[in-house]
PQR file of N, CA, C, O and H, with PARSE charges and radii, in Angstrom:
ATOM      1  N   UNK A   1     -37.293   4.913  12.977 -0.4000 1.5000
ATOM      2  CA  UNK A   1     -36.636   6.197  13.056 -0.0000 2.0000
ATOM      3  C   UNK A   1     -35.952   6.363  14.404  0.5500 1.7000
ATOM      4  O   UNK A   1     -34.841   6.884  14.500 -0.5500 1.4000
ATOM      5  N   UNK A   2     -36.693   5.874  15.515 -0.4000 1.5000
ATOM      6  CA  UNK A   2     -36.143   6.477  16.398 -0.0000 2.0000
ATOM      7  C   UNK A   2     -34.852   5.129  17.003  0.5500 1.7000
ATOM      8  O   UNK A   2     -34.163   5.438  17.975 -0.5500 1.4000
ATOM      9  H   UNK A   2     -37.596   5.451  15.437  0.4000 1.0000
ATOM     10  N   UNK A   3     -34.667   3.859  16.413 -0.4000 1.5000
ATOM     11  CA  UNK A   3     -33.687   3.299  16.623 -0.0000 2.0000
ATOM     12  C   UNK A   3     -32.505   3.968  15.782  0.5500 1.7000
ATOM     13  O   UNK A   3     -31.343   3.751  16.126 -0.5500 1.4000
ATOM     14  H   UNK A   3     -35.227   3.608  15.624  0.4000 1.0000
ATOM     15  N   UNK A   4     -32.762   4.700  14.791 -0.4000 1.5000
ATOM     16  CA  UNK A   4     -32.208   4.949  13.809 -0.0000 2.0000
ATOM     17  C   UNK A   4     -30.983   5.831  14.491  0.5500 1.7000
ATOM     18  O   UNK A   4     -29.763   5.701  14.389 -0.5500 1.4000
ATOM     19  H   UNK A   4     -33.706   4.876  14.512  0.4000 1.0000
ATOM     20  N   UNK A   5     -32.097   7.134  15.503 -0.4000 1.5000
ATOM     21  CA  UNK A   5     -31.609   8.491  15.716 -0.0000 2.0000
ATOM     22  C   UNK A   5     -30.654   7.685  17.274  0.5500 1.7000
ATOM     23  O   UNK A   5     -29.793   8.360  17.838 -0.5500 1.4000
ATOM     24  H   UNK A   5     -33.089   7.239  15.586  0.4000 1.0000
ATOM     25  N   UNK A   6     -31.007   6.140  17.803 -0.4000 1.5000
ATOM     26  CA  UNK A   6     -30.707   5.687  18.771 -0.0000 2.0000
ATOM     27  C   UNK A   6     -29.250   5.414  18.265  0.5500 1.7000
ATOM     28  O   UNK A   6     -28.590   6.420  18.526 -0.5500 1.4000
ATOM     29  H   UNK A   6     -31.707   5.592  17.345  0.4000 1.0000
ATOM     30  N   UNK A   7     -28.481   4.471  17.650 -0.4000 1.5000
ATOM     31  CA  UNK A   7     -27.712   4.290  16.752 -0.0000 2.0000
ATOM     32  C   UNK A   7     -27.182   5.492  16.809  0.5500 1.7000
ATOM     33  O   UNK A   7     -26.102   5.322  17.373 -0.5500 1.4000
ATOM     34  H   UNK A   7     -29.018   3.655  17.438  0.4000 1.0000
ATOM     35  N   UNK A   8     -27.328   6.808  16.512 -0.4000 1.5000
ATOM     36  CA  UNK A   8     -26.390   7.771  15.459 -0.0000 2.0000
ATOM     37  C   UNK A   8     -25.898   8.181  16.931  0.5500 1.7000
ATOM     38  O   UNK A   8     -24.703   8.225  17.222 -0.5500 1.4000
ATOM     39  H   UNK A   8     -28.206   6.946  16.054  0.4000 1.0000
ATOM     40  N   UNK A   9     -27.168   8.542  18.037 -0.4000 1.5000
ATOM     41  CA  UNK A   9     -26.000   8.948  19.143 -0.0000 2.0000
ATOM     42  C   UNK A   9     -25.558   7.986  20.236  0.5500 1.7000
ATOM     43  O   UNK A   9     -25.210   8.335  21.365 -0.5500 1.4000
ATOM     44  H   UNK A   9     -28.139   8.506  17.800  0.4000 1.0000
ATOM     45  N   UNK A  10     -25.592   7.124  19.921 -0.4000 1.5000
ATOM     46  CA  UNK A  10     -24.500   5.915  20.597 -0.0000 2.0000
ATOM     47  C   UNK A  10     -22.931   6.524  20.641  0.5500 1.7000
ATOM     48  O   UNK A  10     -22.348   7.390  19.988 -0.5500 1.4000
ATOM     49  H   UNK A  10     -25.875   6.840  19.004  0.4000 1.0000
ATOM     50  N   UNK A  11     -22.649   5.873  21.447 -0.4000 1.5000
ATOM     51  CA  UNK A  11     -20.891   5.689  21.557 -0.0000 2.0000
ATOM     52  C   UNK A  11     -20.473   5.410  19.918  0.5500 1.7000
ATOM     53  O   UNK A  11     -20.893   4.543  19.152 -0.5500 1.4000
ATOM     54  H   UNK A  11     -23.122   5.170  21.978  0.4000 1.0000
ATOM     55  N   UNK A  12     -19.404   6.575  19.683 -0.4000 1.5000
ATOM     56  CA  UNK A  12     -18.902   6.046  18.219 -0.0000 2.0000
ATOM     57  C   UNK A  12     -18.127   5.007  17.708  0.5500 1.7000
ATOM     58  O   UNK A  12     -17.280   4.497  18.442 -0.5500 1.4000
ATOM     59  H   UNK A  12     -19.062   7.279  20.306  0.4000 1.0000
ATOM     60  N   UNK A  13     -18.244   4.706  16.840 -0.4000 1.5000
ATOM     61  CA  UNK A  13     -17.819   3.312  16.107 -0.0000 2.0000
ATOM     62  C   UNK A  13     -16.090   3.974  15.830  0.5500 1.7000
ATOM     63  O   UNK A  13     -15.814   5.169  15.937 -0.5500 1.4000
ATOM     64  H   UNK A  13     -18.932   5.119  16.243  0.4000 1.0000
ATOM     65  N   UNK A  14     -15.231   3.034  15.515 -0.4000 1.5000
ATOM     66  CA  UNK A  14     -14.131   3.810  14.647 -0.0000 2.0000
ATOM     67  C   UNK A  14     -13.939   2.838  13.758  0.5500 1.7000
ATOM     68  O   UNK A  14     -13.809   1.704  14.220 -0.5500 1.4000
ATOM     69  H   UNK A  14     -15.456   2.064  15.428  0.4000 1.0000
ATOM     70  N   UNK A  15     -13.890   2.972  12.676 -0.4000 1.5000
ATOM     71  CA  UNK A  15     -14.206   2.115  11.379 -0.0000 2.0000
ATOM     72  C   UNK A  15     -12.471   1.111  11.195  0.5500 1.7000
ATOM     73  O   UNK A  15     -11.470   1.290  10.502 -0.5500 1.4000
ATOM     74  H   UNK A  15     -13.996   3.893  12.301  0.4000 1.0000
ATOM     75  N   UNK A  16     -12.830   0.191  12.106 -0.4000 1.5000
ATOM     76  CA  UNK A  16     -11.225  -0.675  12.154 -0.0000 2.0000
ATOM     77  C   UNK A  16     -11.354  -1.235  10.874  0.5500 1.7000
ATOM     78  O   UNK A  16     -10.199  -1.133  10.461 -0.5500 1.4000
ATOM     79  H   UNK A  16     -13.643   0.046  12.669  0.4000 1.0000
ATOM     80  N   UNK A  17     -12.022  -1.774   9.953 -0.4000 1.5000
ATOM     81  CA  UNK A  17     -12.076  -2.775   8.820 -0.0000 2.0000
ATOM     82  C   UNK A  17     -11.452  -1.441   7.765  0.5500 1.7000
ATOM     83  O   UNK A  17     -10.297  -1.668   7.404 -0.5500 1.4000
ATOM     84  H   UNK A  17     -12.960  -1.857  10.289  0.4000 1.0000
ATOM     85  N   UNK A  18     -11.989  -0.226   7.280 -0.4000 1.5000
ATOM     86  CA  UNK A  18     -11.408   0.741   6.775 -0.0000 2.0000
ATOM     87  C   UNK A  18     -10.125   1.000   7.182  0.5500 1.7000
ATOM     88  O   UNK A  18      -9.364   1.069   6.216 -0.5500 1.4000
ATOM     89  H   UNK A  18     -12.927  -0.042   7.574  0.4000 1.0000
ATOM     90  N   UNK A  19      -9.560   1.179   8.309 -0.4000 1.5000
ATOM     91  CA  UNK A  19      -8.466   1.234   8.538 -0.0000 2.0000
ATOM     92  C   UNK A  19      -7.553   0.234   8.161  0.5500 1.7000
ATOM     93  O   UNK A  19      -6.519   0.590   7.596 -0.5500 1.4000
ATOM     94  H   UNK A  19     -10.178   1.123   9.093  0.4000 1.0000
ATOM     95  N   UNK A  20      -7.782  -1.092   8.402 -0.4000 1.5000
ATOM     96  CA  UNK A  20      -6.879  -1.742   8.052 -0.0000 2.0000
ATOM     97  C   UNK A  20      -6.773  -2.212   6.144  0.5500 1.7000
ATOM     98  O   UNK A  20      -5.947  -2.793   5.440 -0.5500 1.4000
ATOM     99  H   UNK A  20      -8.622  -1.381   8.861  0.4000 1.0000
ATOM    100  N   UNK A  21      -7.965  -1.636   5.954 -0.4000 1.5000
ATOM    101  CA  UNK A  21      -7.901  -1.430   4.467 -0.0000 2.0000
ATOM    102  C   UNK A  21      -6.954  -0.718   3.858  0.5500 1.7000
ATOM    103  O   UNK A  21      -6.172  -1.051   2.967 -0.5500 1.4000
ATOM    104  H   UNK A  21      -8.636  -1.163   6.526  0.4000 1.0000
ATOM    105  N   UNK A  22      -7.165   0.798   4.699 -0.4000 1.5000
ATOM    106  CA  UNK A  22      -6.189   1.464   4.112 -0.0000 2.0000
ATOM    107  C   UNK A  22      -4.457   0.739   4.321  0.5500 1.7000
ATOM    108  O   UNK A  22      -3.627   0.515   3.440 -0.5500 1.4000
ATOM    109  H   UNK A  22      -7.800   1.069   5.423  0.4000 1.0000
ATOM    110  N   UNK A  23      -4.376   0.553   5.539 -0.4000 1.5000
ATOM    111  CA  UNK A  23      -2.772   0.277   6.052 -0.0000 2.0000
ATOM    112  C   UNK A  23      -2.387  -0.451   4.911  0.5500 1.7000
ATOM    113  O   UNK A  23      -1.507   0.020   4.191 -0.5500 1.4000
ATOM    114  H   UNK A  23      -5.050   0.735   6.254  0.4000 1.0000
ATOM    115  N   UNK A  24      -3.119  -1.946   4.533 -0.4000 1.5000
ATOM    116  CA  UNK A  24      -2.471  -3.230   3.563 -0.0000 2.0000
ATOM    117  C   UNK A  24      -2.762  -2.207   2.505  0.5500 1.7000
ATOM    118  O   UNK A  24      -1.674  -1.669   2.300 -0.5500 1.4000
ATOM    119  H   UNK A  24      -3.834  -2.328   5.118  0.4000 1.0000
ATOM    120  N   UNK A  25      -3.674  -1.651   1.717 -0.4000 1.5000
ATOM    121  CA  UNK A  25      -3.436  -0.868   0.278 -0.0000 2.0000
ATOM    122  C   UNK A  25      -2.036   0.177   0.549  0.5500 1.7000
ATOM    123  O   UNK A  25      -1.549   0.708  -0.449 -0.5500 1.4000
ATOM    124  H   UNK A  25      -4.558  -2.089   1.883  0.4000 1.0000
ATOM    125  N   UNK A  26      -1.625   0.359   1.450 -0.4000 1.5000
ATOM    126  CA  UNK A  26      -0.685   1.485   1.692 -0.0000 2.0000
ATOM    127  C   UNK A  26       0.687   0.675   1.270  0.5500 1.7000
ATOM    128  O   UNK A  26       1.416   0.931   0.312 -0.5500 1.4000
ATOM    129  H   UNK A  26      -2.021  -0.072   2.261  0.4000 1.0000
ATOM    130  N   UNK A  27       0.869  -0.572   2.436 -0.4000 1.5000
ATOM    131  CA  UNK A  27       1.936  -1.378   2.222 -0.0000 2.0000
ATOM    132  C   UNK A  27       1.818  -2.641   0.663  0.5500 1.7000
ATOM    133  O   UNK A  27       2.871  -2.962   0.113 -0.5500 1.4000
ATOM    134  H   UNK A  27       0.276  -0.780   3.214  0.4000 1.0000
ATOM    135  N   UNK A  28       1.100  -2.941   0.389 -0.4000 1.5000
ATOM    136  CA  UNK A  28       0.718  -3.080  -1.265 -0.0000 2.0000
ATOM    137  C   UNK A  28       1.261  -2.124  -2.010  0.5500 1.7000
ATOM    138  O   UNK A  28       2.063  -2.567  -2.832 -0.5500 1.4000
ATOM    139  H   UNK A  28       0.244  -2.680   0.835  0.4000 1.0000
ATOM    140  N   UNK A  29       1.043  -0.406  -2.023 -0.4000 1.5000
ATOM    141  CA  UNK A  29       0.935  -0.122  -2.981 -0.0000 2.0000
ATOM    142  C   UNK A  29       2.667   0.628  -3.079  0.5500 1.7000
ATOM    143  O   UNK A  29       3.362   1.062  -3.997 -0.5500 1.4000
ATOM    144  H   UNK A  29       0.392  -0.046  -1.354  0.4000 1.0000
ATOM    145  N   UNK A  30       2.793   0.505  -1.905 -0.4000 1.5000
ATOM    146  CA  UNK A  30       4.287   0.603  -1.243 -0.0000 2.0000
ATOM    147  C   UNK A  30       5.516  -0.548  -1.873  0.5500 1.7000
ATOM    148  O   UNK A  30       6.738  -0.688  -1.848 -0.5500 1.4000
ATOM    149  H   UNK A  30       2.228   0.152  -1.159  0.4000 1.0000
ATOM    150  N   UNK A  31       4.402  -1.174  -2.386 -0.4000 1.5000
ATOM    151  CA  UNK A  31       5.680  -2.522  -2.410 -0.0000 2.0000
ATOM    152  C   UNK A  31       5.070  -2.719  -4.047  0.5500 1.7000
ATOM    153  O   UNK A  31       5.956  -3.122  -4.800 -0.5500 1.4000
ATOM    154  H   UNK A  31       3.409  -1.060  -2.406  0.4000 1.0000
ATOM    155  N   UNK A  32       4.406  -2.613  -4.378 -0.4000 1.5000
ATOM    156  CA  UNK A  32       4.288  -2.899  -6.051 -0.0000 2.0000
ATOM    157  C   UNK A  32       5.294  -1.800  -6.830  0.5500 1.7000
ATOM    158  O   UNK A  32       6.058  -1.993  -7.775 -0.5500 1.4000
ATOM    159  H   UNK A  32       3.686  -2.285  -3.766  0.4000 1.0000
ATOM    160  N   UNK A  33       4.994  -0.529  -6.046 -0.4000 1.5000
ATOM    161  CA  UNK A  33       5.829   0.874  -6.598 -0.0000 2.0000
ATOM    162  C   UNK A  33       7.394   0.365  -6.345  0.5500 1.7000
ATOM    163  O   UNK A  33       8.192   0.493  -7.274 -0.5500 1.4000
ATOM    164  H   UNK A  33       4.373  -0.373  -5.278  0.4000 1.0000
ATOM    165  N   UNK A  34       7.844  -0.234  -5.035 -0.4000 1.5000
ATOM    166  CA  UNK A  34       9.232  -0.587  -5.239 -0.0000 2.0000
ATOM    167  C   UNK A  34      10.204  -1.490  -5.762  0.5500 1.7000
ATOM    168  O   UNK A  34      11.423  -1.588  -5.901 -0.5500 1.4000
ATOM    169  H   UNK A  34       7.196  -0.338  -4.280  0.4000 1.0000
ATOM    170  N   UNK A  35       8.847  -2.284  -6.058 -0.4000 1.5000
ATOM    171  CA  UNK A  35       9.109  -3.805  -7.500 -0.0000 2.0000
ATOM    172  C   UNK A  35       9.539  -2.975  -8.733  0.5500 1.7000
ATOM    173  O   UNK A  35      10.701  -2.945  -9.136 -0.5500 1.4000
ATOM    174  H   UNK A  35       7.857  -2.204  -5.945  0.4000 1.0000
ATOM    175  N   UNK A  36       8.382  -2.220  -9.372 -0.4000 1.5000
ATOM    176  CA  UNK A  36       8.695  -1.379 -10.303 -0.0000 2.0000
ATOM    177  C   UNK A  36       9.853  -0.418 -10.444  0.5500 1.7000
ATOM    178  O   UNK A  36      10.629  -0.314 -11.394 -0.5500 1.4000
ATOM    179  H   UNK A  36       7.438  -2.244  -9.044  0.4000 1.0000
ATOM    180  N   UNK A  37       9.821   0.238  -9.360 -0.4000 1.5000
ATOM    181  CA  UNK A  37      11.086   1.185  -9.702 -0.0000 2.0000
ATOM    182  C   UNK A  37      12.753   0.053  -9.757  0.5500 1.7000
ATOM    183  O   UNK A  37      13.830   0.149 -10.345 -0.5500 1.4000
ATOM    184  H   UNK A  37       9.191   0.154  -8.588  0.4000 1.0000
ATOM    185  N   UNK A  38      12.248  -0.760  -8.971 -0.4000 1.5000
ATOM    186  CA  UNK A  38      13.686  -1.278  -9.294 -0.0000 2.0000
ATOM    187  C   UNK A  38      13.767  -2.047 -10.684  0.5500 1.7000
ATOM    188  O   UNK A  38      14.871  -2.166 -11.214 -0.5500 1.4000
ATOM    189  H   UNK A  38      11.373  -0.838  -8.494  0.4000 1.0000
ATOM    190  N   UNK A  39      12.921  -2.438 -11.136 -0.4000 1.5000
ATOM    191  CA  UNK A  39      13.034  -2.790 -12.518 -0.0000 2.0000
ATOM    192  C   UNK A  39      13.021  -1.925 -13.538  0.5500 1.7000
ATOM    193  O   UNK A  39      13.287  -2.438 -14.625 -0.5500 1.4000
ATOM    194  H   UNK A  39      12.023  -2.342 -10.705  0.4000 1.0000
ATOM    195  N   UNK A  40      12.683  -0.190 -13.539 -0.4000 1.5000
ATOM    196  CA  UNK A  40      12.526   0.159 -14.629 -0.0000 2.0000
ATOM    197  C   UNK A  40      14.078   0.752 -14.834  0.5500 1.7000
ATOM    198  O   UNK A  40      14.901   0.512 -13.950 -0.5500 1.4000
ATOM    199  H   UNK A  40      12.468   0.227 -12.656  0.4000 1.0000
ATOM    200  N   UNK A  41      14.390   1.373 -15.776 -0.4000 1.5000
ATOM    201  CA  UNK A  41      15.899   1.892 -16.494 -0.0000 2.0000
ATOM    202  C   UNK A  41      16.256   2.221 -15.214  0.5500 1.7000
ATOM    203  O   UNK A  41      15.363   2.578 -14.445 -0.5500 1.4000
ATOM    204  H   UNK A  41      13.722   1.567 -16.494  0.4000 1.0000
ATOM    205  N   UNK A  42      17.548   2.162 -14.788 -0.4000 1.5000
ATOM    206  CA  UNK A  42      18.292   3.029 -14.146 -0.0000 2.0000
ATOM    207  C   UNK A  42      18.222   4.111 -14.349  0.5500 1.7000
ATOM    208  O   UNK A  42      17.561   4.293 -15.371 -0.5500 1.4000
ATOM    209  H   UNK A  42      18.273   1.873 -15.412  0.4000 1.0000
ATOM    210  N   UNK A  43      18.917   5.947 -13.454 -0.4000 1.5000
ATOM    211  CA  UNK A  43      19.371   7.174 -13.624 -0.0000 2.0000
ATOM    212  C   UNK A  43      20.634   6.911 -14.371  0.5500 1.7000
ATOM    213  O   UNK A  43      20.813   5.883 -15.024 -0.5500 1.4000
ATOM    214  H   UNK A  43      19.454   5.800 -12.623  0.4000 1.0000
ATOM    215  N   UNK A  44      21.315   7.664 -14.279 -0.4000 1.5000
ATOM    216  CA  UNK A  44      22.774   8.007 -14.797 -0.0000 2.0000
ATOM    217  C   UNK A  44      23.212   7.595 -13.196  0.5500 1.7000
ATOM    218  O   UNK A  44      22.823   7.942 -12.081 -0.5500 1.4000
ATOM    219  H   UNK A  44      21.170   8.499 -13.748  0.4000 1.0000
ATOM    220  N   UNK A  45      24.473   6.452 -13.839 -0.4000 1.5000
ATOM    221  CA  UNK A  45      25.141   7.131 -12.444 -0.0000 2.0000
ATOM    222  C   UNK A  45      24.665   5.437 -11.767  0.5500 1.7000
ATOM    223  O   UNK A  45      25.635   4.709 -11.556 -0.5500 1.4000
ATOM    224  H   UNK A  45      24.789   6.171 -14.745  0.4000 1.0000
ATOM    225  N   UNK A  46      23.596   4.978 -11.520 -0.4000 1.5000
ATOM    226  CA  UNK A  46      23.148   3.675 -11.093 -0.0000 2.0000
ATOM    227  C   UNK A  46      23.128   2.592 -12.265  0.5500 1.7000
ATOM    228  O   UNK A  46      22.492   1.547 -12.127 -0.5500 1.4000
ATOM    229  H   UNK A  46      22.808   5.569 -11.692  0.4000 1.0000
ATOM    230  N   UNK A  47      23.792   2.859 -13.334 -0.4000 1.5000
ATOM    231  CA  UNK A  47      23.971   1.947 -13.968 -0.0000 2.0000
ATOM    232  C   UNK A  47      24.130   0.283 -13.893  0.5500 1.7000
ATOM    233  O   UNK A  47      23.313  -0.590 -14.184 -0.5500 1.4000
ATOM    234  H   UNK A  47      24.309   3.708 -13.446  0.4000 1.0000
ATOM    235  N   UNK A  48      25.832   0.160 -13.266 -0.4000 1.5000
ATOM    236  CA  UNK A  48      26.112  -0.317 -13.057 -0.0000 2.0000
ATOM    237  C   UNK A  48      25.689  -1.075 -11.499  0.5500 1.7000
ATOM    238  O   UNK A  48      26.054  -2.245 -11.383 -0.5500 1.4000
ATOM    239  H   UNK A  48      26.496   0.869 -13.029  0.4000 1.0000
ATOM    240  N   UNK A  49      24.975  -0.474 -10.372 -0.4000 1.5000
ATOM    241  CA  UNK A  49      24.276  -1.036  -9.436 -0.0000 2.0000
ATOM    242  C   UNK A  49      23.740  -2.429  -9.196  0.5500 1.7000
ATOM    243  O   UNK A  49      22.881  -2.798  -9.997 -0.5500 1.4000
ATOM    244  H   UNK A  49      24.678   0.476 -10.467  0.4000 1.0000
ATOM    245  N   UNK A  50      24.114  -3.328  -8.172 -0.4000 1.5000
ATOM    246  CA  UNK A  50      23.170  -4.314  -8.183 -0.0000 2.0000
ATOM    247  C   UNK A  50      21.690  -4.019  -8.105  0.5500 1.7000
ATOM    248  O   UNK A  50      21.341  -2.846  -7.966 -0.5500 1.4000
ATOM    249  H   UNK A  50      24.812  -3.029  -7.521  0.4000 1.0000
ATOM    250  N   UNK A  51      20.886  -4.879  -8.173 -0.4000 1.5000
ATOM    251  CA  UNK A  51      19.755  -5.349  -7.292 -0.0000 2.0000
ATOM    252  C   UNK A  51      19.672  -5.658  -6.386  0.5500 1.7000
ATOM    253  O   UNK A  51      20.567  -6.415  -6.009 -0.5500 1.4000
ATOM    254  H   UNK A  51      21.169  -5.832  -8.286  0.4000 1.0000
ATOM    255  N   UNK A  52      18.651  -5.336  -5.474 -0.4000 1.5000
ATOM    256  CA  UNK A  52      18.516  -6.022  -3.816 -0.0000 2.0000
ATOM    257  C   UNK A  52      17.922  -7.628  -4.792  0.5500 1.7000
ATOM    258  O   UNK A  52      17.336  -7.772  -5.865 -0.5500 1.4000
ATOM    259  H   UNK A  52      17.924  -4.722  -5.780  0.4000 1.0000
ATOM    260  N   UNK A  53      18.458  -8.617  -3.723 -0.4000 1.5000
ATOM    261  CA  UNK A  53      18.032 -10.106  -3.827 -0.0000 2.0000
ATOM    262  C   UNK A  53      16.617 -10.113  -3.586  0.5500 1.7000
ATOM    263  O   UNK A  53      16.120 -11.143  -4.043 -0.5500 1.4000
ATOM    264  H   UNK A  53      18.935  -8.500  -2.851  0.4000 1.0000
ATOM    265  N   UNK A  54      15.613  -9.198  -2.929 -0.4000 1.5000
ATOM    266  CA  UNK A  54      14.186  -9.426  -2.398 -0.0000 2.0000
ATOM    267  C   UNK A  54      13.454  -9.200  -3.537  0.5500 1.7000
ATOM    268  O   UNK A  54      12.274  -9.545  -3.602 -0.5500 1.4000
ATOM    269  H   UNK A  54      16.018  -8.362  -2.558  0.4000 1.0000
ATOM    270  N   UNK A  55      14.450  -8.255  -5.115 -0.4000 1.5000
ATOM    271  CA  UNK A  55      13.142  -8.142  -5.942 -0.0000 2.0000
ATOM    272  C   UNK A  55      12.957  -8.595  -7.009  0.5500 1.7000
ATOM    273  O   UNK A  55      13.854  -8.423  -7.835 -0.5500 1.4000
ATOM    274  H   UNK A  55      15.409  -7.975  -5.063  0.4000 1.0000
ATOM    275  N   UNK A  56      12.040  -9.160  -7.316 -0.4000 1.5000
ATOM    276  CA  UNK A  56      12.506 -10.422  -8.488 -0.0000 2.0000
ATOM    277  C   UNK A  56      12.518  -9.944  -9.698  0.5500 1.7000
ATOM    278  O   UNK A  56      11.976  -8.862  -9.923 -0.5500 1.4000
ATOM    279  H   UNK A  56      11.312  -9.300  -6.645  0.4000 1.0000
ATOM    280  N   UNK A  57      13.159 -10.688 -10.728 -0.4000 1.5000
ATOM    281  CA  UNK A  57      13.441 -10.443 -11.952 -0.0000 2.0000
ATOM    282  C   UNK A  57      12.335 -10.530 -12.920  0.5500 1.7000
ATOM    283  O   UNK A  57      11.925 -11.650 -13.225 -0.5500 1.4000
ATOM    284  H   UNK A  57      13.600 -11.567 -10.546  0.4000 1.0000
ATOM    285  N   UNK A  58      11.812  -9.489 -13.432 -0.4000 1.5000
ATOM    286  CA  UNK A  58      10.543  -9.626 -15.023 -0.0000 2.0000
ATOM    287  C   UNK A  58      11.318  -9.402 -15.770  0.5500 1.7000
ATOM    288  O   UNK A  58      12.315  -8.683 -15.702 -0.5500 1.4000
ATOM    289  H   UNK A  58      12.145  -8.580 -13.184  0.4000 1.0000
ATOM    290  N   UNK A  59      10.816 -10.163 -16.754 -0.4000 1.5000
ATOM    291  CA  UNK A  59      11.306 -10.383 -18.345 -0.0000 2.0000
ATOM    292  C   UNK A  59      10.364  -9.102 -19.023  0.5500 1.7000
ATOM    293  O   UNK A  59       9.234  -8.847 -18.606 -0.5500 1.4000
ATOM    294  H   UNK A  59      10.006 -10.747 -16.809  0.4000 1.0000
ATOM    295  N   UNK A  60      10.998  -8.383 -20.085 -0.4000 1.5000
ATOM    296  CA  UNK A  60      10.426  -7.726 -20.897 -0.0000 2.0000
ATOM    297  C   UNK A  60       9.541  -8.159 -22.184  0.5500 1.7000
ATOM    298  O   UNK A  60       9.031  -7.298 -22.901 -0.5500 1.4000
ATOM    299  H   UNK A  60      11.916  -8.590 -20.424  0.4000 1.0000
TER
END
């Protein structure tokens, strides 16, 4: 117990492994969403638009 209560008021930790969890799920989820949107239907109007070269082509 009392290493326990030693531990809790120590100098605080800042949870770097969580953090950088979040950052890569951020830029992951950043970059799966912009794979997708560029593949799904166009608006009106972007019809005719290229593609950026960085996002690759799925087959339906």
């Amino acid at each position: 117990m009392n290493l326990l209560l030693q531990v809790a008021s120590s100098e605080p930790h800042f949870p770097y492994a969580a953090t950088i969890t979040l950052i890569v799920g951020f830029i992951a989820a950043v970059t799966i969403g912009s794979i997708a949107w560029y593949n799904s239907k166009r608006p009106v109007g972007w019809k005719n638009k290229e593609r950026p070269n960085i996002v690759p082509e799925i087959d339906k």
